[in-house]
C-alpha positions in Angstrom: 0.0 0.0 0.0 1.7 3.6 -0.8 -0.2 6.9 -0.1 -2.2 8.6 -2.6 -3.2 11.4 -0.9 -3.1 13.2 2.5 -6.2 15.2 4.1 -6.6 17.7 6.4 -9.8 16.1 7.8 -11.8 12.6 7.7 -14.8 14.1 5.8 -12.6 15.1 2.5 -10.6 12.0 3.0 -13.5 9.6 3.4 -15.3 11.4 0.0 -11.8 10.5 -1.8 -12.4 6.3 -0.3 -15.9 6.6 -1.7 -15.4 7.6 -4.6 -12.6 5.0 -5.0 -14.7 2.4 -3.8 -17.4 3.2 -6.4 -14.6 2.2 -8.7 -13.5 -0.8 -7.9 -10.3 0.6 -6.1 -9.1 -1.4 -2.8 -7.9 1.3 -0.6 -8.1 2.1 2.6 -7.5 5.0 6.0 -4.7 5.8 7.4 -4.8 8.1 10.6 -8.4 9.2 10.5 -8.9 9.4 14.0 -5.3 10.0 15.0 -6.3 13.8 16.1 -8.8 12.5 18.6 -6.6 11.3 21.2 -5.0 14.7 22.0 -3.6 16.3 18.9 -4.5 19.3 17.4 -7.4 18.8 14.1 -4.9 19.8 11.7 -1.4 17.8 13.5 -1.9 14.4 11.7 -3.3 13.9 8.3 -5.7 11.4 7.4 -3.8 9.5 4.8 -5.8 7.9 1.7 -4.2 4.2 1.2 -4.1 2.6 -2.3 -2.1 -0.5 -3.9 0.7 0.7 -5.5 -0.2 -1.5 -8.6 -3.5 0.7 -8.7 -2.0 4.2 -7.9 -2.1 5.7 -11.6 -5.5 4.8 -11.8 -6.4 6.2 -8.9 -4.6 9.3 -8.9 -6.3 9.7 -12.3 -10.0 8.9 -11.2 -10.0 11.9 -7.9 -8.1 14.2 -10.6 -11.7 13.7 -12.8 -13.8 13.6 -10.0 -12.6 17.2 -8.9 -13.1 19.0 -12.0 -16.7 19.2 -12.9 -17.5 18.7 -16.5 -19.1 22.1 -18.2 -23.3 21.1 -18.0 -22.8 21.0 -14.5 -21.2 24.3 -14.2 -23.8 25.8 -16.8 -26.9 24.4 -14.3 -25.2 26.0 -11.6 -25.3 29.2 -13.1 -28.5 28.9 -14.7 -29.9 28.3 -11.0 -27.9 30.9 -9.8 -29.4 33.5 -12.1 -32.6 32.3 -11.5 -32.7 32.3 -8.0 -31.0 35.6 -7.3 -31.8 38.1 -10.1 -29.0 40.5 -10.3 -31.5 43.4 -10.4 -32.9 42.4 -7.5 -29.3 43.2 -5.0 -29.1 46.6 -6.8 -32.3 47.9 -5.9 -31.6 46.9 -2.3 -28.6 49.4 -2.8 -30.7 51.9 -4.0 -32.9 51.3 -0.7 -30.2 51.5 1.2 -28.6 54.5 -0.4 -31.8 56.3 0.3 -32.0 55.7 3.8 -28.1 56.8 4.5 -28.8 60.0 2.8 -31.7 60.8 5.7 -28.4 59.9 8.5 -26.7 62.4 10.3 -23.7 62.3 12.7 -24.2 62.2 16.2 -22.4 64.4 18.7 -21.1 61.8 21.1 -19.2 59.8 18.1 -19.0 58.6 14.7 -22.3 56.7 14.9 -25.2 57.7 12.8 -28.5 57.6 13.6 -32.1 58.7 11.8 -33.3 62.7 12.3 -36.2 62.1 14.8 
């Protein structure tokens, strides 16, 4: 077994196994609750284990997996756009813009408050 990859937390590093194990990649944990008996979160990494005859593959299958393919990143816009107009964010600047202009300083500091 060599390692692949190290992680900064069990979470990311269990995501990488899964997605090996959907695969058909025998790998494995190393470390992933090392930090729990009296280290620091970040002190040990959580080491993803893989055959060394299966590395390349491997290595090559997370490298895919992170980069998402350009319909996904087109329906994440496309819901993006739809559910915050842009339009919308600058009339709430207006609003707001309107309601600083009515602010005056007070006398005891550099608050602001609204002319009563």
């Amino acid at each position: 077994m060599v390692t692949l990859r190290a992680y900064a937390n069990s979470v990311d590093a269990g995501i990488a196994k899964s997605i090996l194990d959907e695969h058909g990649i025998f790998c494995t944990l190393a470390d992933e609750n090392a930090n729990v008996y009296g280290g620091a979160p970040f002190a040990m990494p959580v080491r993803l284990l893989v055959n060394e005859e299966q590395a390349d593959e491997a290595s090559r299958i997370l490298a895919t997996m992170a980069q998402p393919d350009s319909d996904q990143i087109e329906k994440l816009e496309k819901a993006e756009q739809e559910s915050f107009p842009k339009n919308e964010s600058a009339d709430i600047l207006q609003e707001l813009k309107k309601i600083a202009v009515g602010l005056k300083p007070t006398p005891f500091s550099s608050l602001y408050c609204l002319p009563v």
